[in-house]
Phi, psi and omega in degrees: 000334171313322195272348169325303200275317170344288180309295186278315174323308170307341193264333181271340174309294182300331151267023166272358157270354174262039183281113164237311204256293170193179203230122169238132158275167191188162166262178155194153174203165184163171182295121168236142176240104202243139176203132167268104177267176204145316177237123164286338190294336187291116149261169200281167183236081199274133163239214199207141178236143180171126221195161180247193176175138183261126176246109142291106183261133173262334198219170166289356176271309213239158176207144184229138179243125169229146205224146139244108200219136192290180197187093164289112215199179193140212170197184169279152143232124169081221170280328214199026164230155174245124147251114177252112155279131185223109184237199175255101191265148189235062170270184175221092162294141162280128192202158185228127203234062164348129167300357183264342200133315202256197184232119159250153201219161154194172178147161200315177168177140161214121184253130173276100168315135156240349190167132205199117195238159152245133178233142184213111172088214159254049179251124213192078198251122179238154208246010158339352152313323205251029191235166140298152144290318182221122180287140165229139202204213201166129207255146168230138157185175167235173162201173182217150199217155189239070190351292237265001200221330143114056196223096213217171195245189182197129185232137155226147169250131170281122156248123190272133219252337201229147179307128133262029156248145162312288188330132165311127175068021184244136181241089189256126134206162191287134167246157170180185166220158161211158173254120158186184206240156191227163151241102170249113173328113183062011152340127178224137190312000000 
């Protein structure tokens, strides 16, 4: 997990040394529908993502975004339990940049547990004992931005690349998607 963390440190060094045309700051929020495969007792979950994100254009083509954002995720168990995980994903996408707007990205993520409840009811236990701290994974998505106005939608699939359970002889990792919408502040063509 060391070159891990290694790796994406280096990636974000190196792109904050890489402003070559210009830079946008930007929001973002949206929908996650999340599952842990591995186990059958686990179905999918829906949370919520919101975040801040950076846009680097390197080339008139090419870009790199790297975002932070909290990310609510986990899955069902059975009927009437939640497991919810709640971390900070650190992705650093690559995108290719259609003159109409739009986008396809893909590039690294790392995520940081903050907190992993079992909820049943008004029962509420937690088990972050039973988690890795950091996820690692790969982002796929398109997106499309609206030149004139810097207002744009976002679709991505995560596929979690590392065990996140703790437990002995358990192979858990997070998949998921999100949907959501974005801004960038002063956006320029």
């Amino acid at each position: 997990m060391k070159f891990y963390f290694i790796g994406f440190m280096m990636a974000f060094i190196m792109s904050s040394n890489v402003f070559a045309q210009h830079t946008n700051l930007g929001i973002k929020g949206g929908l996650n529908v999340y599952n842990i495969e591995g186990s059958s007792q686990y179905s999918s979950k829906a949370g919520l993502n919101l975040g801040l994100l950076g846009h680097i254009h390197l080339t008139d083509q090419f870009a790199l975004q790297p975002e932070i954002l909290y990310s609510g995720q986990g899955a069902k168990i059975g009927n009437n339990t939640n497991l919810n995980l709640d971390y900070i994903n650190v992705p650093v996408l690559l995108q290719y940049m259609f003159d109409n707007g739009f986008r396809v990205q893909a590039g690294p993520q790392l995520g940081f547990l903050v907190a992993a409840k079992n909820k049943t009811g008004n029962t509420t236990v937690n088990v972050k004992d039973n988690f890795e701290s950091i996820d690692v994974g790969l982002g796929l998505g398109v997106s499309y931005v609206n030149t004139a106005t810097g207002f744009g939608v976002d679709a991505r699939y995560k596929h979690g690349l590392s065990n996140i359970s703790s437990l002995n002889n358990t192979d858990l990792k997070n998949r998921g998607f999100q949907l959501g919408v974005f801004y960038l502040f002063g956006h320029k063509n």
